[in-house]
C-alpha positions as CSV (number, residue, x, y, z in Angstrom):
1,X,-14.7,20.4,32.8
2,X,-14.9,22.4,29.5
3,X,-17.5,20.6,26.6
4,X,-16.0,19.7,23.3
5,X,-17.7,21.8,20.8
6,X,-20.3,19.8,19.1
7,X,-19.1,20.2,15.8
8,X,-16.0,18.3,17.3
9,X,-15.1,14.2,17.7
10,X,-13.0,12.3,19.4
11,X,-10.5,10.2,16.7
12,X,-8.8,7.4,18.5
13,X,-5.3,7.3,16.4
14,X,-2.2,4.9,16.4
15,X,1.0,6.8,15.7
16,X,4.9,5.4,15.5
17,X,7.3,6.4,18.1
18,X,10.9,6.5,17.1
19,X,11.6,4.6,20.4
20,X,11.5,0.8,20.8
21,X,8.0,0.9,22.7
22,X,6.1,1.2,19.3
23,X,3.0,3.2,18.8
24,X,1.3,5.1,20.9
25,X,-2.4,5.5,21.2
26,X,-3.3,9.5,20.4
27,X,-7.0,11.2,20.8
28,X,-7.3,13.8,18.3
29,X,-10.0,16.4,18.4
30,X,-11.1,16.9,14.9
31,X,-12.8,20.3,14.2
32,X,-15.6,18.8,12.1
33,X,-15.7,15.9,10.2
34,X,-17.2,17.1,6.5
35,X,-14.8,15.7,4.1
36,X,-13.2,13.3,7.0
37,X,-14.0,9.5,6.0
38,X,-15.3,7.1,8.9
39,X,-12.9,4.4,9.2
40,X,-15.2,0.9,9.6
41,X,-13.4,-1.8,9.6
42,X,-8.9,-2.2,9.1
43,X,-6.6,-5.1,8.7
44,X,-3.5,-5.7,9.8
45,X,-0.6,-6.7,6.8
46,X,2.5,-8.0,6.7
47,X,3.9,-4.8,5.4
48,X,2.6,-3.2,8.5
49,X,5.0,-5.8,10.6
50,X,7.7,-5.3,8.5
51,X,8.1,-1.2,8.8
52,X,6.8,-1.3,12.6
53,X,10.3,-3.7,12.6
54,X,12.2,-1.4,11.4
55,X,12.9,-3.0,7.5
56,X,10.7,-1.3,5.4
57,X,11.9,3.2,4.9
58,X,8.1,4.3,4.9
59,X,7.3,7.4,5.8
60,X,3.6,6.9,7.7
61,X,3.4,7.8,10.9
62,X,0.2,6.2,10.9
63,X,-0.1,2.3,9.5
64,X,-2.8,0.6,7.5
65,X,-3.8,0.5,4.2
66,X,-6.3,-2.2,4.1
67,X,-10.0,-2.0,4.6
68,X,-13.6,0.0,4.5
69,X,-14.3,3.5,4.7
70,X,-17.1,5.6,4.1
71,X,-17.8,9.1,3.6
72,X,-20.5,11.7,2.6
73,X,-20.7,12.9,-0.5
74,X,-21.6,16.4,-1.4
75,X,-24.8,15.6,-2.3
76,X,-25.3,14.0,1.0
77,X,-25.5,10.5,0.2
78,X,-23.5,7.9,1.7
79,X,-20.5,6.5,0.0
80,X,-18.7,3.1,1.3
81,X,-15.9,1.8,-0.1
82,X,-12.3,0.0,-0.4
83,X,-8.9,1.6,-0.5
84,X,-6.9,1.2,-3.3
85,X,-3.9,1.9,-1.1
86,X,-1.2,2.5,-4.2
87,X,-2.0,5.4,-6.7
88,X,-1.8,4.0,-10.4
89,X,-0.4,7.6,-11.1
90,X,2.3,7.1,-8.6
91,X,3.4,4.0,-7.4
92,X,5.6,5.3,-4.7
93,X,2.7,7.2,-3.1
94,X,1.1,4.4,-1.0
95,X,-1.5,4.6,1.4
96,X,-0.1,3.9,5.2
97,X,3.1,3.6,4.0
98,X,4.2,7.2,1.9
99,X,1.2,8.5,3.8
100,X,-1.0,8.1,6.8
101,X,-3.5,5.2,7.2
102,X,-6.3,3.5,8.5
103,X,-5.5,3.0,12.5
104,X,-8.2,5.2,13.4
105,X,-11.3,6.2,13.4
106,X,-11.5,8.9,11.5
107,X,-9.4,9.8,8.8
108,X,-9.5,13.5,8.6
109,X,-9.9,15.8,5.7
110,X,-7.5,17.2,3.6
111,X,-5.1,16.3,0.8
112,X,-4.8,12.4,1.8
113,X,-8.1,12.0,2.1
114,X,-8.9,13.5,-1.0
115,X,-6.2,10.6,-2.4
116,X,-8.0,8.4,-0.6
117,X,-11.2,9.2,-2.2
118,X,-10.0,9.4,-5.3
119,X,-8.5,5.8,-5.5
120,X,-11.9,4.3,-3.7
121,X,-13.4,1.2,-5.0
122,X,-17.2,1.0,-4.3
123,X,-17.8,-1.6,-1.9
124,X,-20.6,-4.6,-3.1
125,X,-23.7,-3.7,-0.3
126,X,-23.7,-7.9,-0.4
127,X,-20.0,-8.0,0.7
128,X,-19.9,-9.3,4.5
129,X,-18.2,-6.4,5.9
130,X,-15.4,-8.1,8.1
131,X,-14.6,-9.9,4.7
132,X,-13.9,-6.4,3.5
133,X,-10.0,-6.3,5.2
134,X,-9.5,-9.5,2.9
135,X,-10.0,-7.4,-0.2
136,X,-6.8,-5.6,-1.0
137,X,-5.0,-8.7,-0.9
138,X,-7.1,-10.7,-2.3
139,X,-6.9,-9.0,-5.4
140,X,-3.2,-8.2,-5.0
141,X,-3.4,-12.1,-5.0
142,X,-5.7,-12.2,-8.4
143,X,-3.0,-9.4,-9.9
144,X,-0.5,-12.5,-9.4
145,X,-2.7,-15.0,-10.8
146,X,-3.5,-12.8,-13.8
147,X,0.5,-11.9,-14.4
148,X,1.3,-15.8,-14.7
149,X,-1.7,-17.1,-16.3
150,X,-1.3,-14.2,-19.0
151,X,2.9,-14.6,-19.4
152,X,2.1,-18.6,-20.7
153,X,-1.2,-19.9,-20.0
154,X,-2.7,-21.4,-17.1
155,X,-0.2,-23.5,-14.9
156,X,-0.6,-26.7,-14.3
157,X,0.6,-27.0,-10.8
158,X,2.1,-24.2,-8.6
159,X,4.1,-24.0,-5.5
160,X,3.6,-21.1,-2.9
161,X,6.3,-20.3,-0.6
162,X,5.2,-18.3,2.7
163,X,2.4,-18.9,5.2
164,X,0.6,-15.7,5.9
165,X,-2.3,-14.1,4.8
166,X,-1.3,-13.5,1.0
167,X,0.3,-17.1,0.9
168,X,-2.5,-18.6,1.9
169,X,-4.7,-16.7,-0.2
170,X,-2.7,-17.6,-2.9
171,X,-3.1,-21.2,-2.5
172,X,-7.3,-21.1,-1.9
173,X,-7.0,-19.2,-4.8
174,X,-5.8,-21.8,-6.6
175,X,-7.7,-24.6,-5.5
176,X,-11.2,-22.7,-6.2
177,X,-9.6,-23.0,-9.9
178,X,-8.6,-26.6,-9.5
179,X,-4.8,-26.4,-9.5
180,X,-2.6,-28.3,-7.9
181,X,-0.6,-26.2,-5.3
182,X,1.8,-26.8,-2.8
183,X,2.2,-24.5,0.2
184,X,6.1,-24.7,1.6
185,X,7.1,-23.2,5.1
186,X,9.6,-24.4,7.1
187,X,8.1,-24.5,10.4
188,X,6.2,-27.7,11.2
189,X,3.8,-25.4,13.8
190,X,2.7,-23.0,11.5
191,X,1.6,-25.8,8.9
192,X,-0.1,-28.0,11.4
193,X,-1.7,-24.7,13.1
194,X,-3.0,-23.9,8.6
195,X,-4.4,-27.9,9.1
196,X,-6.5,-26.9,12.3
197,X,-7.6,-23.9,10.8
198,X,-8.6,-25.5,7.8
199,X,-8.5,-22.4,5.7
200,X,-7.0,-24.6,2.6
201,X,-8.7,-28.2,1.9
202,X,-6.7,-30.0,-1.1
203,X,-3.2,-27.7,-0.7
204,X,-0.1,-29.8,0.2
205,X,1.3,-28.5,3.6
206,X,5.3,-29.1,3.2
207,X,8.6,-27.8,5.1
208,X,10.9,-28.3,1.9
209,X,9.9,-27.5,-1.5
210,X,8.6,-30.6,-3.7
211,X,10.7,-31.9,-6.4
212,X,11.2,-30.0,-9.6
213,X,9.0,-29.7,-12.3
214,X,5.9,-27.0,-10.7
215,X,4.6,-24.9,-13.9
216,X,4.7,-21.7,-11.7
217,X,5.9,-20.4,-8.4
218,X,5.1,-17.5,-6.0
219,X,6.8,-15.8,-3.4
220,X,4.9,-14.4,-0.5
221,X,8.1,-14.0,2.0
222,X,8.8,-10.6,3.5
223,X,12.5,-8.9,2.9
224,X,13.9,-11.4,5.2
225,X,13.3,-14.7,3.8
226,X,12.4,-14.1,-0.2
227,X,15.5,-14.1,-1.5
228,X,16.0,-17.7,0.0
229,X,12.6,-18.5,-1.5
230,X,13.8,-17.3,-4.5
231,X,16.3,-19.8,-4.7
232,X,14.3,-22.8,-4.0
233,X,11.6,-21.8,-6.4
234,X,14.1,-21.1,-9.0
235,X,14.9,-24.8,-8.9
236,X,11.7,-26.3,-8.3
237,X,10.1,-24.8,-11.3
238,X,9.8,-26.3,-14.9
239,X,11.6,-24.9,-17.6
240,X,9.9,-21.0,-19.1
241,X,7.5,-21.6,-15.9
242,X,6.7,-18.1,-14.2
243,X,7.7,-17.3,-11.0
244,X,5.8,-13.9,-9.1
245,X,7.8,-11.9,-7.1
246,X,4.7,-11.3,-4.7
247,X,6.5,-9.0,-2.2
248,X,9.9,-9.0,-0.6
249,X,12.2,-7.4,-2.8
250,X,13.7,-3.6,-1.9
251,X,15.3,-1.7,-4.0
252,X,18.5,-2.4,-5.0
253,X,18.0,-6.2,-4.8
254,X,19.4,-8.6,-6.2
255,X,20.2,-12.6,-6.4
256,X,23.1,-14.8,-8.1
257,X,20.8,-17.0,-10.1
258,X,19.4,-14.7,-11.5
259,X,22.7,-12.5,-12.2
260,X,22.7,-8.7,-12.0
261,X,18.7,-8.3,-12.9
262,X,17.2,-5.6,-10.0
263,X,14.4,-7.9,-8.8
264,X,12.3,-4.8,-7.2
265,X,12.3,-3.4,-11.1
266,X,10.7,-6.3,-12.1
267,X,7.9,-5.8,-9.5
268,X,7.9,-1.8,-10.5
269,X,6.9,-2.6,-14.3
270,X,3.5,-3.7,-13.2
271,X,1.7,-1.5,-11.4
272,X,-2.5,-1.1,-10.2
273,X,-2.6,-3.5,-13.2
274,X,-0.8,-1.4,-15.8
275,X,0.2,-2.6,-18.3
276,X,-2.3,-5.0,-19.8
277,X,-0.8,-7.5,-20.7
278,X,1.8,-7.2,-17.6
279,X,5.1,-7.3,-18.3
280,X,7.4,-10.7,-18.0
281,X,11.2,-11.0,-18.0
282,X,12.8,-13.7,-18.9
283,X,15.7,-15.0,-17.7
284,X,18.6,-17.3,-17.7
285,X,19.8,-19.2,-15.1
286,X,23.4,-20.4,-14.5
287,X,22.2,-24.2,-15.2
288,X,21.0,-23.2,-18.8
289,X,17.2,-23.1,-17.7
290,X,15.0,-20.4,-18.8
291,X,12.4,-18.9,-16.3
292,X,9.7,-15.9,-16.8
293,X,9.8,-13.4,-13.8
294,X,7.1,-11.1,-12.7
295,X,5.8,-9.5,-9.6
296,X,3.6,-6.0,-9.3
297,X,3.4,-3.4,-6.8
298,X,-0.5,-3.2,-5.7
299,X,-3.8,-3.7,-7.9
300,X,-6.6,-2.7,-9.8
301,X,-9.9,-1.5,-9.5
302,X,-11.1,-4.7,-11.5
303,X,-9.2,-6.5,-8.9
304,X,-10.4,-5.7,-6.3
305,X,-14.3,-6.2,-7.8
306,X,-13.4,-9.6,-8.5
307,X,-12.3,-10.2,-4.8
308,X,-15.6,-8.9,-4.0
309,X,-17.1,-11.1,-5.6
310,X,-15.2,-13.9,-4.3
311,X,-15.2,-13.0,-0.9
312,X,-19.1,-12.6,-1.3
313,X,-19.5,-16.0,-2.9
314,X,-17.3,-17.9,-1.0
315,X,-18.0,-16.4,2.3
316,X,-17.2,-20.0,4.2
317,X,-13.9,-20.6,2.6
318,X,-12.4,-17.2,3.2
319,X,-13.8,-16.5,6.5
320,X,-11.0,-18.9,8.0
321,X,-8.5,-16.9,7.5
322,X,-9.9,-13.8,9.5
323,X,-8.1,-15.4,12.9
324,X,-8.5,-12.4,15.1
325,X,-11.1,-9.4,15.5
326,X,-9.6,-6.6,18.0
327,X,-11.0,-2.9,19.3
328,X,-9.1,-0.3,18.0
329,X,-8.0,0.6,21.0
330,X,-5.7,-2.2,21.6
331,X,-4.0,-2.7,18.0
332,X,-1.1,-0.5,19.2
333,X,-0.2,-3.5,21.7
334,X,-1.2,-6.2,19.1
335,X,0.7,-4.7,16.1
336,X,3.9,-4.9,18.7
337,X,3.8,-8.1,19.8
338,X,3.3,-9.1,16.1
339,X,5.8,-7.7,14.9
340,X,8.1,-8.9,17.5
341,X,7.0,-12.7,16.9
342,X,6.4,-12.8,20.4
343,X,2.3,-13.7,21.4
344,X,1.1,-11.7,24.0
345,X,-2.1,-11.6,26.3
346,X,-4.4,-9.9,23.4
347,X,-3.4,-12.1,20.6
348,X,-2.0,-15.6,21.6
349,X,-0.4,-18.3,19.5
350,X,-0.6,-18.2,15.6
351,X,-2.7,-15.8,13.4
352,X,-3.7,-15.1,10.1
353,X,-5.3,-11.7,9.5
354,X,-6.2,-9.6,12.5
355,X,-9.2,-7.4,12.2
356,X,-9.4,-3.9,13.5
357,X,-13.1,-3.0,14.5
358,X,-13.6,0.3,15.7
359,X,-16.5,-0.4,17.0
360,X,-15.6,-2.4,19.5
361,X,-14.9,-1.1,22.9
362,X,-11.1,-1.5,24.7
363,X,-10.2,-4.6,25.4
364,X,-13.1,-6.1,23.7
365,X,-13.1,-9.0,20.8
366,X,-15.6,-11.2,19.1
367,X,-15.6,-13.9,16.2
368,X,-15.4,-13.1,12.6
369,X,-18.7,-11.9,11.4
370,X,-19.8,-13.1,7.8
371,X,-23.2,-12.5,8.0
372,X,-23.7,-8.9,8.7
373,X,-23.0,-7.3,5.5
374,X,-21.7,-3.7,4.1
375,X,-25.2,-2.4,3.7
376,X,-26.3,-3.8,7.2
377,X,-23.5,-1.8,9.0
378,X,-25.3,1.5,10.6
379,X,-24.2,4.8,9.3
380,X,-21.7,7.0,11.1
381,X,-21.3,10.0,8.8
């Protein structure tokens, strides 16, 4: 047997297949790993789902945009932090989606992981680190928040429709600010499987939408079921109320209440939380009734602080919705039978957000962790 160099490591990888079997699980050798970053912990999203399904045109052949990394700097100190997976220069270069992401181990250098680097949000040493895969859409979530809040003041009430990760966020973001929210999905399971978890305490669990008169609305469907959404929140609503377009809308999109308006435009015009104020477009529906429409494609650095700071103050009520925590080596399998919306033997039943910790060894798995924090984790670099 010939011996790796030793300025050579092993890098675990998940890379699409154009066949129906889904990714395969590749073991790079990486020459060295100066300018590499050390992939420590990696969420699973929706959007990941959604292109391994064939719906979503992106371009990675390696998913995962969502959680901590760390690198040596030139000077030779230690540098960990969150990906801020879409560029605020280019909103169409995304991180696992335009380009390679997180699946591995090691993301190696070059001219992505200079991106990488260059879009990195420090991460709080306080932050428990599993909590860090919650970041990125937690403040996508605060982006929302901010978009409504700053379009007409504060809602009184709102009404989330969806039931995954960012619609649940959504919702416990809005009761730590006291508001009144309902969370609508139409399968009976998936709300009483919310109830066990008991991610959300004061939310209102409901298969239909409630009657009309919610001050704001938000849609946290993928492709296939926002433009129904759409509809429903479109009458539930009050009149001017704002409605975010969360996610779910492709190009060329478009709905007949709201007449030949390109919904994934109105997400475009806000962008890594550009501009400030965001932009709202109002709109008239074929009732008479006036609504305010807005949605945003990723976040800000600010953001994603805040959700640091959430996450780190609130470490009880988010840790909920981390439902799974997987080895590496089996998120290939995993991300399949996810996508699918079939459970298999490494992820049964319902889930929230599955984590991806390298660390762990195949086929291994463990409770989320919210007491071992960024600064706790032993360096790898």
């Amino acid at each position: 047997m010939t011996a790796r160099p030793v300025d050579t490591v092993r890098n675990p990888t998940w890379r699409r297949t154009a066949d129906a079997g889904g990714p395969r699980l590749d073991h790079d050798e990486l020459p060295t790993v100066a300018g590499a970053l050390r992939v420590l912990r990696a969420g699973i999203c929706g959007t990941d789902l959604q292109i391994q399904r064939g719906v979503r045109p992106d371009a990675a052949a390696v998913l995962g945009h969502e959680g901590l990394v760390e690198y040596r700097a030139e000077g030779g100190e230690l540098v960990r932090g969150i990906p801020n997976p879409v560029d605020p220069h280019d909103q169409d270069s995304i991180l696992g989606h335009s380009y390679d992401g997180l699946l591995r181990r090691w993301y190696p250098a070059g001219d992505a992981a200079a991106t990488v680097r260059r879009n990195l949000v420090p991460a709080r040493p306080d932050l428990p680190a599993d909590l860090s895969a919650l970041t990125e859409p937690l403040g996508a979530v605060l982006y929302g928040w901010d978009l409504v809040a700053d379009s007409g003041g504060p809602p009184e009430s709102a009404v989330v429709w969806g039931s995954g990760t960012t619609a649940v966020l959504t919702a416990l973001v809005a009761e730590l600010r006291g508001t009144p929210v309902t969370l609508v999905h139409p399968r009976a399971e998936r709300l009483a499987y919310l109830r066990g978890r008991r991610v959300l305490e004061t939310t209102v669990l409901a298969t239909e939408a409630p009657a009309p008169g919610a001050g704001a609305a938000f849609v946290c469907l993928p492709r296939e079921a926002a433009g129904r959404a759409l509809g429903e929140a479109l009458h539930t609503v009050r009149e001017n109320a704002a409605i975010d377009l969360f996610g779910g809308f492709g190009s060329g999109t478009v709905h007949e209440l709201t007449g030949r308006l390109e919904l994934n435009s109105v997400r475009r015009a806000n962008v890594c939380g550009m501009p400030d104020p965001g932009t709202v477009v109002p709109v008239a529906l074929p009732s008479g009734k006036r609504v305010r429409l807005t949605g945003h494609r990723g976040t800000s650095a600010r953001h994603l602080l805040r959700a640091q700071e959430l996450l780190t103050a609130h470490p009880r009520r988010f840790g909920p919705v981390l439902t799974h925590v997987i080895a590496l080596a089996d998120a290939g399998p995993v991300l399949r039978s996810m996508a699918a919306d079939r459970p298999g033997a490494r992820l049964p039943g319902e889930h929230l957000k599955v984590l991806v910790d390298p660390a762990l060894e195949p086929g291994g798995s463990r409770e989320a962790d919210l007491t071992t924090t960024v600064a706790a984790l032993p360096p790898g670099c």
